[in-house]
mmJSON file of the N, C-alpha and C atoms, coordinates in Angstrom:
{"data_MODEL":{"atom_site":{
"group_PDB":["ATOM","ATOM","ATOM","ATOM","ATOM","ATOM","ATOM","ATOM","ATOM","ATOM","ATOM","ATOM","ATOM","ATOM","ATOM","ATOM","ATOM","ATOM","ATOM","ATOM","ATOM","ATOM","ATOM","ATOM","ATOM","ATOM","ATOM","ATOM","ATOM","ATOM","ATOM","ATOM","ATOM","ATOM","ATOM","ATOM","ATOM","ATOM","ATOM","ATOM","ATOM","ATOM","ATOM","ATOM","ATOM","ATOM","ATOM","ATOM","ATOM","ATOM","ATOM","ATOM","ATOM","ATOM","ATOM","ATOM","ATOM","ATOM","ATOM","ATOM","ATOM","ATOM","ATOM","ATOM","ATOM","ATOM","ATOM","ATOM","ATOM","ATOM","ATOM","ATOM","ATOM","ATOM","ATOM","ATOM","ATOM","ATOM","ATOM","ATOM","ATOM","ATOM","ATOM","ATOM","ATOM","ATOM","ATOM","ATOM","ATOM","ATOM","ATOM","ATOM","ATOM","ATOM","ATOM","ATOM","ATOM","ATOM","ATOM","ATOM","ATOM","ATOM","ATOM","ATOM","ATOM","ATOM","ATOM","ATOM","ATOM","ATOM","ATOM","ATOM","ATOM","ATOM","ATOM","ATOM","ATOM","ATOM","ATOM","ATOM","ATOM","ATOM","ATOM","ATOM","ATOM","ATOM","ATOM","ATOM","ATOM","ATOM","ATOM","ATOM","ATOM","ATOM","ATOM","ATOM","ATOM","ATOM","ATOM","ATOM","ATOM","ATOM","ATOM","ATOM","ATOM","ATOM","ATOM","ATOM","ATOM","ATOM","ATOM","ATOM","ATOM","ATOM","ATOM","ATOM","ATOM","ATOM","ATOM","ATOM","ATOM","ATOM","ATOM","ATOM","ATOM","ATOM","ATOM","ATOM","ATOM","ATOM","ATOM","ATOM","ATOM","ATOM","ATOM","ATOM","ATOM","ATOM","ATOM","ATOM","ATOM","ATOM","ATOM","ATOM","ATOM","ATOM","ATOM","ATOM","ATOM","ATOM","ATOM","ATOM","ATOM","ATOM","ATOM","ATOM","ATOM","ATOM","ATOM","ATOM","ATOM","ATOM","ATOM","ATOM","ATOM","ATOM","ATOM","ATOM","ATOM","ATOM","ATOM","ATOM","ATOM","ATOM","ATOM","ATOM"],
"id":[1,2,3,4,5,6,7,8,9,10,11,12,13,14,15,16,17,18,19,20,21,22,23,24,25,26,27,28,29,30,31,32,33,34,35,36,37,38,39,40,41,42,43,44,45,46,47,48,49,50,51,52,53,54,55,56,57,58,59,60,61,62,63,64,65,66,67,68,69,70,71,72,73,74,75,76,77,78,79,80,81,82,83,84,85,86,87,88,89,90,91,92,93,94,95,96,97,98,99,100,101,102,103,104,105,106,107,108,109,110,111,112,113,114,115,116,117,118,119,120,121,122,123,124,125,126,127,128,129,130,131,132,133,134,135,136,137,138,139,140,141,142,143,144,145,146,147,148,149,150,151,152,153,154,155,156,157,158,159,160,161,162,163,164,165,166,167,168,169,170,171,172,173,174,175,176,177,178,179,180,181,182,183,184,185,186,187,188,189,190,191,192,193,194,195,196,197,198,199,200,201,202,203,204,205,206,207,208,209,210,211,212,213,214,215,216],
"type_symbol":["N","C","C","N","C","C","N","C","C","N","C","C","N","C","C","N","C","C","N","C","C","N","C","C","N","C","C","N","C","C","N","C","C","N","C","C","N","C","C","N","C","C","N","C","C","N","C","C","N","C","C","N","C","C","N","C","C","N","C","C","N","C","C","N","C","C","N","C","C","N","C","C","N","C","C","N","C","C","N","C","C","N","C","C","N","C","C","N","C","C","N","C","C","N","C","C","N","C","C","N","C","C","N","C","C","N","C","C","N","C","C","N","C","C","N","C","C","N","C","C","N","C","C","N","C","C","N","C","C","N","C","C","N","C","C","N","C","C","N","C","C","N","C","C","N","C","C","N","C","C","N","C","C","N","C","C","N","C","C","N","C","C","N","C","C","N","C","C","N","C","C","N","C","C","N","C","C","N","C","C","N","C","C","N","C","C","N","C","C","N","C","C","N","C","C","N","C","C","N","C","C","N","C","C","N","C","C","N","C","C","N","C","C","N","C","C"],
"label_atom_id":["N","CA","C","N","CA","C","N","CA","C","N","CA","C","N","CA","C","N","CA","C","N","CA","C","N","CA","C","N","CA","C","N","CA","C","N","CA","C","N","CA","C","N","CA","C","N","CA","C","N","CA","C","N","CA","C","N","CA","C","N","CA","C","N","CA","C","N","CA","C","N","CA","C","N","CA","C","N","CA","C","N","CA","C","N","CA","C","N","CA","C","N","CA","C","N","CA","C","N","CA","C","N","CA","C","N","CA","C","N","CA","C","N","CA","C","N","CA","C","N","CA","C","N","CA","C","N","CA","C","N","CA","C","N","CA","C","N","CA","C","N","CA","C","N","CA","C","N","CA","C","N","CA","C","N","CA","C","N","CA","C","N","CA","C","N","CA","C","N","CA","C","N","CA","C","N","CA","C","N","CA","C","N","CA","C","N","CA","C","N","CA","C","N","CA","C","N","CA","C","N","CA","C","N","CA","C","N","CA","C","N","CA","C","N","CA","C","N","CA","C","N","CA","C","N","CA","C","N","CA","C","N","CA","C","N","CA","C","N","CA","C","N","CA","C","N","CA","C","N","CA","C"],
"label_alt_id":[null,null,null,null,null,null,null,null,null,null,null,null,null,null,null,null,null,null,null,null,null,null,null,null,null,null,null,null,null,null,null,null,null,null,null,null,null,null,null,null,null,null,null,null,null,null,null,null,null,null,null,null,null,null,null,null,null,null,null,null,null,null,null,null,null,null,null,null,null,null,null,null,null,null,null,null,null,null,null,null,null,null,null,null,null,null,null,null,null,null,null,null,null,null,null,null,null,null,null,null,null,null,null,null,null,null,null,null,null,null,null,null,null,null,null,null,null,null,null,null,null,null,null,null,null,null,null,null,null,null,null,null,null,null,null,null,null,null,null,null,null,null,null,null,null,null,null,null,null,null,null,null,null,null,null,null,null,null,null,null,null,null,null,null,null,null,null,null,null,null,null,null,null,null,null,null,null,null,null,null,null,null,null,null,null,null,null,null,null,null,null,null,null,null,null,null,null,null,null,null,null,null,null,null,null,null,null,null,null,null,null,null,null,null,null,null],
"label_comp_id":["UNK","UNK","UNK","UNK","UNK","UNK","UNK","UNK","UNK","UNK","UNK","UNK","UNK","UNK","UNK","UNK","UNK","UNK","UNK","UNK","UNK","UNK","UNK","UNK","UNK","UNK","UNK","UNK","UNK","UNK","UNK","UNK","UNK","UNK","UNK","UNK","UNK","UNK","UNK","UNK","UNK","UNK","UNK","UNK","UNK","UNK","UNK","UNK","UNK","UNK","UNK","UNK","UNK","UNK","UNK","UNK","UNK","UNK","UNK","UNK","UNK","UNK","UNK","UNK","UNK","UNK","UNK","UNK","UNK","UNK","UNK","UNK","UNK","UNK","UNK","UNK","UNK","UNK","UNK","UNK","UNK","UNK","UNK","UNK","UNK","UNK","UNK","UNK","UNK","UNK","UNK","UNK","UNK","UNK","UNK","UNK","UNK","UNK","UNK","UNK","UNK","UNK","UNK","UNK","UNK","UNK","UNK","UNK","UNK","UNK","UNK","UNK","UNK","UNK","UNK","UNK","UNK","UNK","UNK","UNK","UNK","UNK","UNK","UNK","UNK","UNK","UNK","UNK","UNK","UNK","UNK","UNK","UNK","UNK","UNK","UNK","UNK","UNK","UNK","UNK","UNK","UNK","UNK","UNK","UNK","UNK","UNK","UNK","UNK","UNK","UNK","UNK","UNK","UNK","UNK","UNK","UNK","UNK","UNK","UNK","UNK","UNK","UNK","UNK","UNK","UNK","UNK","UNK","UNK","UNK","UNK","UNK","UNK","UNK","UNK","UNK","UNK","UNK","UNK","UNK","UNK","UNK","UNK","UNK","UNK","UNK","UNK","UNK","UNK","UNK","UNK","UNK","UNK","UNK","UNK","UNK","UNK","UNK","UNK","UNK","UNK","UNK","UNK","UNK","UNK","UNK","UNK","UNK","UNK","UNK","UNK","UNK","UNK","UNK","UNK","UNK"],
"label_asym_id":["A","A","A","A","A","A","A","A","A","A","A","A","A","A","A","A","A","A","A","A","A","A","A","A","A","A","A","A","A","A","A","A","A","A","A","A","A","A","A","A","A","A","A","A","A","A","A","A","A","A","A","A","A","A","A","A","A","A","A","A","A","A","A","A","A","A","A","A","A","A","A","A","A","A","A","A","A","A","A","A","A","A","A","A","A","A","A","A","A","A","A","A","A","A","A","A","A","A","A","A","A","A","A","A","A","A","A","A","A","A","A","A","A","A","A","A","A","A","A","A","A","A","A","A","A","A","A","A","A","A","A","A","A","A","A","A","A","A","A","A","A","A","A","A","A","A","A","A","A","A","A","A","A","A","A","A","A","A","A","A","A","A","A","A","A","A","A","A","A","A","A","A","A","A","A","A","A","A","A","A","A","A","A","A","A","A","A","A","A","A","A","A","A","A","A","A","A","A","A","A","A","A","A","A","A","A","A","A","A","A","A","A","A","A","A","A"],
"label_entity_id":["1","1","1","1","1","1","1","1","1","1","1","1","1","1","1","1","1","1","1","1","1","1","1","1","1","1","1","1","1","1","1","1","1","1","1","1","1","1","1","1","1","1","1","1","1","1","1","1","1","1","1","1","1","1","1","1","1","1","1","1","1","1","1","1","1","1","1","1","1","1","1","1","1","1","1","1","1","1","1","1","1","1","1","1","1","1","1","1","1","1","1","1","1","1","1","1","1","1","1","1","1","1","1","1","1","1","1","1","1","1","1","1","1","1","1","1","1","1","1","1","1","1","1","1","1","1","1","1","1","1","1","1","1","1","1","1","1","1","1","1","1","1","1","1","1","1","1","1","1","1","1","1","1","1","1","1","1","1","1","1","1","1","1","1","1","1","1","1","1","1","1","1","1","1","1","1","1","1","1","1","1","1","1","1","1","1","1","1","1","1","1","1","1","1","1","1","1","1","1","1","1","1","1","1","1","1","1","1","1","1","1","1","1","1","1","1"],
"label_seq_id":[1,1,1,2,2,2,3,3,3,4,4,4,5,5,5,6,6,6,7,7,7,8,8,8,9,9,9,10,10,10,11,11,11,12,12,12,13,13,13,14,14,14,15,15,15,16,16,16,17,17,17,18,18,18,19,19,19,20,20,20,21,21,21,22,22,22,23,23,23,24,24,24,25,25,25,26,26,26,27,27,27,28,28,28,29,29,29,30,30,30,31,31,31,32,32,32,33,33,33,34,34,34,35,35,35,36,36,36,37,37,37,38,38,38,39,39,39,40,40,40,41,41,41,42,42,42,43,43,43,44,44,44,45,45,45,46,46,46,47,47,47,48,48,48,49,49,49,50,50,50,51,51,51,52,52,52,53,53,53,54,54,54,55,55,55,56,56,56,57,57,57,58,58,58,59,59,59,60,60,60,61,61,61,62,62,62,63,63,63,64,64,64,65,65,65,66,66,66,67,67,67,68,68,68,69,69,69,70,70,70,71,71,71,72,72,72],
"pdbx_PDB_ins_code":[null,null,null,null,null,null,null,null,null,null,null,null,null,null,null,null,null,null,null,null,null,null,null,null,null,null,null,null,null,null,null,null,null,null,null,null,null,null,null,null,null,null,null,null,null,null,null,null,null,null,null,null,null,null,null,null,null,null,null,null,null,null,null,null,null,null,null,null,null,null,null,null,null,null,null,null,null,null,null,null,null,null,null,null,null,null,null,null,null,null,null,null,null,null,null,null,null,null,null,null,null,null,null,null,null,null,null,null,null,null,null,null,null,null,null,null,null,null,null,null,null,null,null,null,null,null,null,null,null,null,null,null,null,null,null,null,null,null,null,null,null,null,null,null,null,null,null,null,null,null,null,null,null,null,null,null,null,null,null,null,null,null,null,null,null,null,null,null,null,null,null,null,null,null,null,null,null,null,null,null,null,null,null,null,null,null,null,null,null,null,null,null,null,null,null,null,null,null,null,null,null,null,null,null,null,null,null,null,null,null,null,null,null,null,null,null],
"Cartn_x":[-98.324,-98.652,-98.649,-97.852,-97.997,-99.888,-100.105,-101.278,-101.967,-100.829,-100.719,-100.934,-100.8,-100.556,-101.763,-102.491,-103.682,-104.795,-105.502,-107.212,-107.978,-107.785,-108.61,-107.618,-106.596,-105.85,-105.565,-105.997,-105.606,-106.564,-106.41,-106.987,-107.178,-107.822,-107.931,-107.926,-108.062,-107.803,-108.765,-109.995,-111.875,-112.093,-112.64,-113.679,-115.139,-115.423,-117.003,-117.41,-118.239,-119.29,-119.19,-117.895,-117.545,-116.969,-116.997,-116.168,-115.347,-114.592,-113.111,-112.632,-113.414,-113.159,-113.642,-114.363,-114.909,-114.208,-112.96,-112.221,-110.857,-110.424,-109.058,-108.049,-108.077,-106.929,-106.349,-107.265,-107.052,-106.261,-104.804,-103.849,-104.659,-103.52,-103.961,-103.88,-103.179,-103.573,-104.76,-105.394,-107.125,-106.956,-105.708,-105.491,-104.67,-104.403,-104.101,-104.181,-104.204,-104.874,-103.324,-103.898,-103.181,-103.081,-104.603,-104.524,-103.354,-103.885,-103.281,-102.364,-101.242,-100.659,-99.93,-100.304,-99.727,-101.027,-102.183,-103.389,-104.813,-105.619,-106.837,-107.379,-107.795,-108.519,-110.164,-110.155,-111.569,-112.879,-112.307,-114.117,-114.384,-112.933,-113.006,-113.583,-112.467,-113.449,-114.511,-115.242,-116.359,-117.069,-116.673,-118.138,-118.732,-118.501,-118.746,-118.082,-117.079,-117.079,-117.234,-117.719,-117.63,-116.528,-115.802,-114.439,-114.229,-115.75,-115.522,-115.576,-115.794,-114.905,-114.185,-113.152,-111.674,-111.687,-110.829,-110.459,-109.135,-108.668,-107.605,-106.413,-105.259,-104.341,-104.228,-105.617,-105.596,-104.736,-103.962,-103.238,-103.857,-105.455,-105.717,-107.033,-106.735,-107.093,-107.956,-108.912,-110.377,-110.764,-111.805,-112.744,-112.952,-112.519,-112.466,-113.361,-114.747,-115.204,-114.123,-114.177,-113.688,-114.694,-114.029,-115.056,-115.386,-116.262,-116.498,-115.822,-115.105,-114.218,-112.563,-112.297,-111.173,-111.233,-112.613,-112.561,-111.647,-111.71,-110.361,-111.643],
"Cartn_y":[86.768,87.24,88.758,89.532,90.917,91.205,92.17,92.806,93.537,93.975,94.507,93.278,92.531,91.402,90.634,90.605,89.772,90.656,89.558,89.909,91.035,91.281,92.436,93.468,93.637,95.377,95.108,94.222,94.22,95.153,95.843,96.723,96.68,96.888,96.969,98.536,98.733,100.277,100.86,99.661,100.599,100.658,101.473,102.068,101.722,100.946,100.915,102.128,102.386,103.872,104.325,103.949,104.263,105.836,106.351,107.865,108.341,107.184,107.758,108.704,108.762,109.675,110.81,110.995,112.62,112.844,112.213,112.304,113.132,114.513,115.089,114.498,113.326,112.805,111.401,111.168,110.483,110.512,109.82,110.174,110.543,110.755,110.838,109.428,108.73,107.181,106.378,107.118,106.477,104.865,104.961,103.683,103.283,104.811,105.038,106.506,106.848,107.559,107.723,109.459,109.418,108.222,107.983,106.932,105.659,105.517,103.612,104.142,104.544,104.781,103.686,102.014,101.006,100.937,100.61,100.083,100.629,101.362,101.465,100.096,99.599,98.384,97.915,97.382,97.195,97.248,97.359,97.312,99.104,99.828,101.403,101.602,100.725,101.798,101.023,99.978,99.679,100.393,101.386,101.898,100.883,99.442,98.649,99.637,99.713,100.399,101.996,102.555,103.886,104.794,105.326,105.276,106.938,107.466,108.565,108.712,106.561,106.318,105.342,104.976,104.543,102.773,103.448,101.691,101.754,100.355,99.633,100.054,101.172,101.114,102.644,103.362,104.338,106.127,105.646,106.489,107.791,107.78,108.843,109.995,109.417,109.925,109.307,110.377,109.721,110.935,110.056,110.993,112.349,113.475,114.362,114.87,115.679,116.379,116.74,116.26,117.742,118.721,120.093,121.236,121.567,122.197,122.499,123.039,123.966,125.224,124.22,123.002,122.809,121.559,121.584,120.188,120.592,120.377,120.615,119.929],
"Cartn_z":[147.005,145.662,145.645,144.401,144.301,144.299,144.968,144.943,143.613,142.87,141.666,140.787,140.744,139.847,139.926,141.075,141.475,140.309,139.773,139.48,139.396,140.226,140.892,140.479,140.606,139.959,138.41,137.634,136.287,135.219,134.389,133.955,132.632,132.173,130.793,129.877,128.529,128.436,128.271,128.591,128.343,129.596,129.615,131.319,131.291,132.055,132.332,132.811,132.622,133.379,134.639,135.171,137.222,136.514,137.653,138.211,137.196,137.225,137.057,135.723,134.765,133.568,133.965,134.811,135.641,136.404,136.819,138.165,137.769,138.999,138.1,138.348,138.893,139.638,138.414,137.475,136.312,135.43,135.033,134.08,132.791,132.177,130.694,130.36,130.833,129.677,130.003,131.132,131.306,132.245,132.583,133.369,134.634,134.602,136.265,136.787,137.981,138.544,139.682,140.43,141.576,142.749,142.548,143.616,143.582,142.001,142.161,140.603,141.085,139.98,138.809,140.134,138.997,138.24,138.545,137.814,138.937,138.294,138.894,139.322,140.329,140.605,139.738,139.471,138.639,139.511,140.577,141.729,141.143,141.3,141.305,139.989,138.923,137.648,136.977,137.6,137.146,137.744,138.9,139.553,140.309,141.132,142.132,143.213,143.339,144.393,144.748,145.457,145.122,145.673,144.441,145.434,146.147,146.401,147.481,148.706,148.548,150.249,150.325,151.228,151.181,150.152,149.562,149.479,149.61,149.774,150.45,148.95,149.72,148.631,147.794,148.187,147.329,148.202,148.993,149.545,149.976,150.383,150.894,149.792,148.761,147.752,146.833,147.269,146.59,145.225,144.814,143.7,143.855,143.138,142.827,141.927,141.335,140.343,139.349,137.946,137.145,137.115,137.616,137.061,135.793,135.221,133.933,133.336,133.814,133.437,133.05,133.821,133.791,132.625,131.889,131.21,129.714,128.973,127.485,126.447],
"occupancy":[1.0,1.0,1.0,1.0,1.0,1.0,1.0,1.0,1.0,1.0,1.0,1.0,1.0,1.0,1.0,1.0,1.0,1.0,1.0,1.0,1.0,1.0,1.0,1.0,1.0,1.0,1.0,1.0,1.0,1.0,1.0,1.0,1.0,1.0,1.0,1.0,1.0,1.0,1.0,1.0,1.0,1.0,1.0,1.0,1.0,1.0,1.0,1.0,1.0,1.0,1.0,1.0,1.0,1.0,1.0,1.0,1.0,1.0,1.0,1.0,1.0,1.0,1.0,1.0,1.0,1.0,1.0,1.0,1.0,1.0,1.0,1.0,1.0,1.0,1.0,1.0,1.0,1.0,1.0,1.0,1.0,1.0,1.0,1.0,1.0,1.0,1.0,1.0,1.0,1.0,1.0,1.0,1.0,1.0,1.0,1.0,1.0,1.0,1.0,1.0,1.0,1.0,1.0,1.0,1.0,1.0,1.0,1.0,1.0,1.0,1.0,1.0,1.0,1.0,1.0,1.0,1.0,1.0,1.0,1.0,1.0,1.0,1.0,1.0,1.0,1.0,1.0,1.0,1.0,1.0,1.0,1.0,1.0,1.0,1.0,1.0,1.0,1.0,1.0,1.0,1.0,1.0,1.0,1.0,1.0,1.0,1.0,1.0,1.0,1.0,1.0,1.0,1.0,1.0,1.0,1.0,1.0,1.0,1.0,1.0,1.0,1.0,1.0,1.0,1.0,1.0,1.0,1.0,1.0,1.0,1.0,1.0,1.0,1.0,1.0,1.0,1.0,1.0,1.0,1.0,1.0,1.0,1.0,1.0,1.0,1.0,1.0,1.0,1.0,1.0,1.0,1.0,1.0,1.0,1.0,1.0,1.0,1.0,1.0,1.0,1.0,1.0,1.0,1.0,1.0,1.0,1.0,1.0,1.0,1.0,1.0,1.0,1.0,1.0,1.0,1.0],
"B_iso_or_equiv":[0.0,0.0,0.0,0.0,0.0,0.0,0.0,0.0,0.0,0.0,0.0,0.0,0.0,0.0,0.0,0.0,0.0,0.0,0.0,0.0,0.0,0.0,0.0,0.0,0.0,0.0,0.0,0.0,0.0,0.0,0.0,0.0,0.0,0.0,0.0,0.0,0.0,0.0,0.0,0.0,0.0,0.0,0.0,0.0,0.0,0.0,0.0,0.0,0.0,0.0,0.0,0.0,0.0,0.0,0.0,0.0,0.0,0.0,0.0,0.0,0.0,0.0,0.0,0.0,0.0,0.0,0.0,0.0,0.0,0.0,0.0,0.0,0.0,0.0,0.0,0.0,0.0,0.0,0.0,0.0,0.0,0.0,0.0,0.0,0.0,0.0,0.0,0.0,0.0,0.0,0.0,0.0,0.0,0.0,0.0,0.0,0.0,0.0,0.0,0.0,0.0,0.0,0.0,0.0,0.0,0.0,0.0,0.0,0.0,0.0,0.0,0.0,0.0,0.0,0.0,0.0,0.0,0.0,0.0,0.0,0.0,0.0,0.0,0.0,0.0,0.0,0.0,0.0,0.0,0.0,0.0,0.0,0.0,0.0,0.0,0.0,0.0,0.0,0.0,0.0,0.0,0.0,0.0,0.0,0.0,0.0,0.0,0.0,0.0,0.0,0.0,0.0,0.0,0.0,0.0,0.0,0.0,0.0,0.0,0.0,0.0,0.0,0.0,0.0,0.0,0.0,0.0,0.0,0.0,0.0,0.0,0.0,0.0,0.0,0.0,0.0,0.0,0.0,0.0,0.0,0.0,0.0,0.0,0.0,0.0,0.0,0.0,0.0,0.0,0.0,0.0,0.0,0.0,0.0,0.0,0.0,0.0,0.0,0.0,0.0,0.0,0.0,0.0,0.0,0.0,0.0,0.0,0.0,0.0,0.0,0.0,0.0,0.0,0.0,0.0,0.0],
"pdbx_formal_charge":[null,null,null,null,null,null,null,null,null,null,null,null,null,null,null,null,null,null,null,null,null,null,null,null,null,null,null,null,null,null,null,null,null,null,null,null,null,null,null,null,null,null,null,null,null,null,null,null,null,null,null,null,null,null,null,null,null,null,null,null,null,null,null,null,null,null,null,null,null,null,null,null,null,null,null,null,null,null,null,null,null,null,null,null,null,null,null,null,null,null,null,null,null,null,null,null,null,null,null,null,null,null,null,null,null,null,null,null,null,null,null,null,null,null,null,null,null,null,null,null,null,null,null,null,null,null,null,null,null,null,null,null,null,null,null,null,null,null,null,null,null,null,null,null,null,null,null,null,null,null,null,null,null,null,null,null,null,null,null,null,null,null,null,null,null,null,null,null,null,null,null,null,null,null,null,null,null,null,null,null,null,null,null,null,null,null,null,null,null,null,null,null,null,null,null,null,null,null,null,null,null,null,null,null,null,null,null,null,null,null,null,null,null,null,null,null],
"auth_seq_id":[1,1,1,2,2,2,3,3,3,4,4,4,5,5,5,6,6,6,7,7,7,8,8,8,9,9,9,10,10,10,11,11,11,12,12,12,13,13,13,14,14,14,15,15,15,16,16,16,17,17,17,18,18,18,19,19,19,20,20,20,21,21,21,22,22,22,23,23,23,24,24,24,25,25,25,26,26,26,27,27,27,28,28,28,29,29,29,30,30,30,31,31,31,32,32,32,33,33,33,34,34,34,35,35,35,36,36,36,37,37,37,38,38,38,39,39,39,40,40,40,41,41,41,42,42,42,43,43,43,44,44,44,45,45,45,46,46,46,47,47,47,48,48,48,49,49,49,50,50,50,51,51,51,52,52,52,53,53,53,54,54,54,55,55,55,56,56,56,57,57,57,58,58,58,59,59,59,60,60,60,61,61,61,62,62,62,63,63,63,64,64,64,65,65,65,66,66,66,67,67,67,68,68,68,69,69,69,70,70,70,71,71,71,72,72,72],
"auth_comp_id":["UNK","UNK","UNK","UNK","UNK","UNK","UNK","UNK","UNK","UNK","UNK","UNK","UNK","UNK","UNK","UNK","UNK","UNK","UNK","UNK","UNK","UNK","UNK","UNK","UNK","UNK","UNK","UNK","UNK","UNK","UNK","UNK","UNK","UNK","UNK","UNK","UNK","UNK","UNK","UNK","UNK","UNK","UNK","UNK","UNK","UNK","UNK","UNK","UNK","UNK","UNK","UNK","UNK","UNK","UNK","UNK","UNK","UNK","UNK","UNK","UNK","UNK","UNK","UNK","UNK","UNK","UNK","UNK","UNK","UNK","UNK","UNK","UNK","UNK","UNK","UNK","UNK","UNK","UNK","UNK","UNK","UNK","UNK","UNK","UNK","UNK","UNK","UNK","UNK","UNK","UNK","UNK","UNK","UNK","UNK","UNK","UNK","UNK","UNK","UNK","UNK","UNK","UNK","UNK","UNK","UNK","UNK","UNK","UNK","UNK","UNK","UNK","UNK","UNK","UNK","UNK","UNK","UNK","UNK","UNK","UNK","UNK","UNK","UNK","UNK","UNK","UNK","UNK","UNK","UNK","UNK","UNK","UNK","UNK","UNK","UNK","UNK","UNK","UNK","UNK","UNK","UNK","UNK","UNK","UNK","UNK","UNK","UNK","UNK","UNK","UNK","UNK","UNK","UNK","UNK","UNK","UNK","UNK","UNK","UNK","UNK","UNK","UNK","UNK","UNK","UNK","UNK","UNK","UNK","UNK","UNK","UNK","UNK","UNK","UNK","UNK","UNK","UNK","UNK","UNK","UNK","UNK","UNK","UNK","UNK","UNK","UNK","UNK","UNK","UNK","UNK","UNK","UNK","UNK","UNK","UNK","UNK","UNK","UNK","UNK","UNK","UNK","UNK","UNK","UNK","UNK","UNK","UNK","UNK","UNK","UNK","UNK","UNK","UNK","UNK","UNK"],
"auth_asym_id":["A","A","A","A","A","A","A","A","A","A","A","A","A","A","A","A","A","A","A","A","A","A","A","A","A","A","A","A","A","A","A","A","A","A","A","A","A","A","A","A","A","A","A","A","A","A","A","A","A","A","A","A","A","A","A","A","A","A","A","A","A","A","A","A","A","A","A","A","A","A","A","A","A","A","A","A","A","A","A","A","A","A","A","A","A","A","A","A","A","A","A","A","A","A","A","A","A","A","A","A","A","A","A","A","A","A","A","A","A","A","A","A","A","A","A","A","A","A","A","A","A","A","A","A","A","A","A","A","A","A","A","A","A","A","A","A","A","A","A","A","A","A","A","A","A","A","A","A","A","A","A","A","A","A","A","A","A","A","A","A","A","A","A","A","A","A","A","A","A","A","A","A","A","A","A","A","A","A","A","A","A","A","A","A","A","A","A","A","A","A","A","A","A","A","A","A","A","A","A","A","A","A","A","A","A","A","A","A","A","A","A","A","A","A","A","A"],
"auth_atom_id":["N","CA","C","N","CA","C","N","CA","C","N","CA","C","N","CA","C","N","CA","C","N","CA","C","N","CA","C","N","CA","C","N","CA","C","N","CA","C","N","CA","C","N","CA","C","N","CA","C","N","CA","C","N","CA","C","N","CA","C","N","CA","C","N","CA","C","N","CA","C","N","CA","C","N","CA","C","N","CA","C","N","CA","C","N","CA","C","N","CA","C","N","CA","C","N","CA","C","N","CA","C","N","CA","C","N","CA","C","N","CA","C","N","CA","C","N","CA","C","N","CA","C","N","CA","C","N","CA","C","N","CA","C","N","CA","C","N","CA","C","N","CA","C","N","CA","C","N","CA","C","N","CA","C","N","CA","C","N","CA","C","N","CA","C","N","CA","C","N","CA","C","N","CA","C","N","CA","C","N","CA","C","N","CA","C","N","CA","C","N","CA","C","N","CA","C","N","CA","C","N","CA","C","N","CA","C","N","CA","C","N","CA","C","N","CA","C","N","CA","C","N","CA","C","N","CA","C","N","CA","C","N","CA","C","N","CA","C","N","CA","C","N","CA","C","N","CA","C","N","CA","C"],
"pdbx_PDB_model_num":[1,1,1,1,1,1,1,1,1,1,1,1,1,1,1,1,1,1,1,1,1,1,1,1,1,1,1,1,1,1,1,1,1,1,1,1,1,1,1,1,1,1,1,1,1,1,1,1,1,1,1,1,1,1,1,1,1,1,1,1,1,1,1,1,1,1,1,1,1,1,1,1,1,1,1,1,1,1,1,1,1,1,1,1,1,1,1,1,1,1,1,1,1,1,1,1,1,1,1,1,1,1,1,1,1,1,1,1,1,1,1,1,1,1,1,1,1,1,1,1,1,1,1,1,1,1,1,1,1,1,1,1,1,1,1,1,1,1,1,1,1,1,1,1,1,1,1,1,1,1,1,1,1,1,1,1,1,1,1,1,1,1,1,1,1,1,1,1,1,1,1,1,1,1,1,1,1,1,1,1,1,1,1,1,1,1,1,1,1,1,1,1,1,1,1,1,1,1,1,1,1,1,1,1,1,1,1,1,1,1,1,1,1,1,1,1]
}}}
């Protein structure tokens, strides 16, 4: 089974309260990220997992701060 395709990487276009809208590594379409550029995993952007340490897939690249200065 694609990994992408399984359960667990399917995404929706709302964010629960995890990281990832504070994160600079976050597209603009709010539904993928440097990490997982097919689909953020839902453990990541529910905030179950905390992804400023490894999960399986995210190529190295974890949670990032936006700074204040760089927010729009």
């Amino acid at each position: 089974m694609d990994k992408w395709k399984d359960d667990a990487f399917l995404f929706s276009t709302e964010f629960d309260d995890g990281i990832c809208v504070n994160c600079v590594h976050l597209h603009v379409n709010g539904m993928t990220c440097d990490a997982f550029p097919k689909g953020i995993p839902s453990e990541v952007r529910s905030g179950e997992h905390d992804h400023r340490k490894s999960y399986s897939g995210d190529h190295g690249i974890r949670f990032e701060p936006v700074k204040k200065e760089e927010r729009k």
